[in-house]
C-alpha positions as CSV (number, residue, x, y, z in Angstrom):
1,X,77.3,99.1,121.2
2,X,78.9,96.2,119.3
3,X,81.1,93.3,121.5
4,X,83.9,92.1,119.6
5,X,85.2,88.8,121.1
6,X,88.3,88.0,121.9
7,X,89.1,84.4,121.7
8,X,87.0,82.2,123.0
9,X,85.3,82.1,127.3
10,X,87.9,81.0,129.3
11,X,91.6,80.9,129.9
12,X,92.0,82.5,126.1
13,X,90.0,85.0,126.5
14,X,91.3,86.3,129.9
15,X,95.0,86.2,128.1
16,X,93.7,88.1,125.1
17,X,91.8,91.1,127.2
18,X,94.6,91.1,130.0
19,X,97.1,92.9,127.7
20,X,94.4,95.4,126.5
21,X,93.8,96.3,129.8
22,X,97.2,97.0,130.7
23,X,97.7,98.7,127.6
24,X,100.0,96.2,125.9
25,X,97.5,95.3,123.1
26,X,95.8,98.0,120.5
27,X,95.4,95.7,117.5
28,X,93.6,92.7,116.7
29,X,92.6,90.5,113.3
30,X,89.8,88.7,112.0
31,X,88.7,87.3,109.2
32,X,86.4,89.1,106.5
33,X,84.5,85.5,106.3
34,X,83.8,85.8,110.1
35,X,81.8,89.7,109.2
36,X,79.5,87.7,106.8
37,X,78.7,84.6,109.2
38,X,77.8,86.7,111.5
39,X,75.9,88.7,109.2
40,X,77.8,92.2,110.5
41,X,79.7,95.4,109.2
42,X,83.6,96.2,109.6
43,X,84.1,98.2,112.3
44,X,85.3,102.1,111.4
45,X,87.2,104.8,113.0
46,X,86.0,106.3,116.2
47,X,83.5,103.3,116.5
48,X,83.2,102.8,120.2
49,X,83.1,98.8,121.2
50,X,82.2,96.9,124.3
51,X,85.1,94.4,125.3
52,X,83.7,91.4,127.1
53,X,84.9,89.2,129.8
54,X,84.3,85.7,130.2
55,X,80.6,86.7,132.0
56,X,79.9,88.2,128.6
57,X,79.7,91.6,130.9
58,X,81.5,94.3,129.4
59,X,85.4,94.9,131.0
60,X,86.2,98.1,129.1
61,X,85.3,100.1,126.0
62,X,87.4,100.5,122.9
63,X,87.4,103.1,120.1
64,X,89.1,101.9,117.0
65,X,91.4,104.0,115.4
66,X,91.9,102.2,112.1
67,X,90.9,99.4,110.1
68,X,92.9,97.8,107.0
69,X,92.3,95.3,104.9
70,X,95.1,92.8,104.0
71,X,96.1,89.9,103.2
72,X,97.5,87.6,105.6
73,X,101.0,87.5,103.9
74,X,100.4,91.2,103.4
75,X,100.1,91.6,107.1
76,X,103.3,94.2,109.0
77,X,105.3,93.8,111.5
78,X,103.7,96.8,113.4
79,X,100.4,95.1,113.3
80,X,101.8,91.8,114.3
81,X,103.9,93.6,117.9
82,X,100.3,95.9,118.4
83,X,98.4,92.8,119.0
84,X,100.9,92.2,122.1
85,X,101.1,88.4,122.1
86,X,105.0,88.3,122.4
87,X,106.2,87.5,119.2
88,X,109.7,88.1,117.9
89,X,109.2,88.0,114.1
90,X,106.8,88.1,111.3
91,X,107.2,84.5,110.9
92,X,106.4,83.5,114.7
93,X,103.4,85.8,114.5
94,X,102.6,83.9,111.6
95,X,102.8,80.7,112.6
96,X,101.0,81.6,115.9
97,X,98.4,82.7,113.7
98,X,98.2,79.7,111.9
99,X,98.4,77.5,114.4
100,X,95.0,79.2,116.1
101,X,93.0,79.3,112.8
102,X,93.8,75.4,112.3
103,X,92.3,74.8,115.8
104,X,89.2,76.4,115.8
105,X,88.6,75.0,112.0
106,X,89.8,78.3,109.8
107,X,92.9,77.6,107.9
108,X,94.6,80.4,106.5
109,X,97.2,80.8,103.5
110,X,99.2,83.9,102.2
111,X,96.4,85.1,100.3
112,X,93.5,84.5,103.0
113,X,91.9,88.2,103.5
114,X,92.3,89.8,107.0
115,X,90.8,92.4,108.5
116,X,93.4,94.3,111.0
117,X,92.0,96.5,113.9
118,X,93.9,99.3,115.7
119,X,92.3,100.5,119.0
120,X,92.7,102.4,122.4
121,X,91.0,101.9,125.5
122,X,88.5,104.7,125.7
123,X,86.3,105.2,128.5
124,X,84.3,106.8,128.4
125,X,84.1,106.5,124.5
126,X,84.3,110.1,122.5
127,X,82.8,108.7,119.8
128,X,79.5,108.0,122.1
């Protein structure tokens, strides 16, 4: 079972899975660039996925329920309140977005390719 990761061990991580746990998170993006460094396939429907703590130990399963490729100006408002990180506008979950991808080295523009996730905690998995 695949691990997606989010954010990186330590106080970012534990912010980003809290809201999944609690239901307040069902989306997430990455970037397509991040699928070929890492030398992986896109996720697809009913794919079942191990979300990992900060011990790299597995905290809950997910099972996608959609995947859509965008851009990131092309990216919706409903994507932007699924991935539950507060936001009030397009624009704030924008520059949030920004703002991340800057710090860890992976500027984006309006016409960087994402890859948007939509999940649901599922555990056990149905699709296992």
């Amino acid at each position: 079972m695949r691990a997606p990761e989010l954010g990186a061990v330590g106080g970012m991580r534990e912010r980003l899975t809290a809201p999944v746990l609690a239901g307040r998170k069902t989306a997430t993006t990455g970037l397509p660039a991040e699928y070929v460094e890492e030398t992986e396939g896109l996720e697809f429907e009913v794919e079942c996925l191990a979300l990992p703590g900060n011990d790299e130990d597995r905290v809950t399963t997910i099972e996608i329920t959609g995947v859509e490729l965008t851009s990131f100006g092309g990216a919706i408002w409903e994507h932007a309140t699924a991935e539950g990180g507060g936001g009030r506008s397009l624009d704030e979950w924008r520059t949030g977005h920004r703002r991340f991808r800057e710090d860890i080295g992976t500027p984006v523009d309006e016409n960087t390719p994402l890859v948007c996730l939509r999940f649901r905690l599922s555990s056990p998995c149905a699709g296992t």
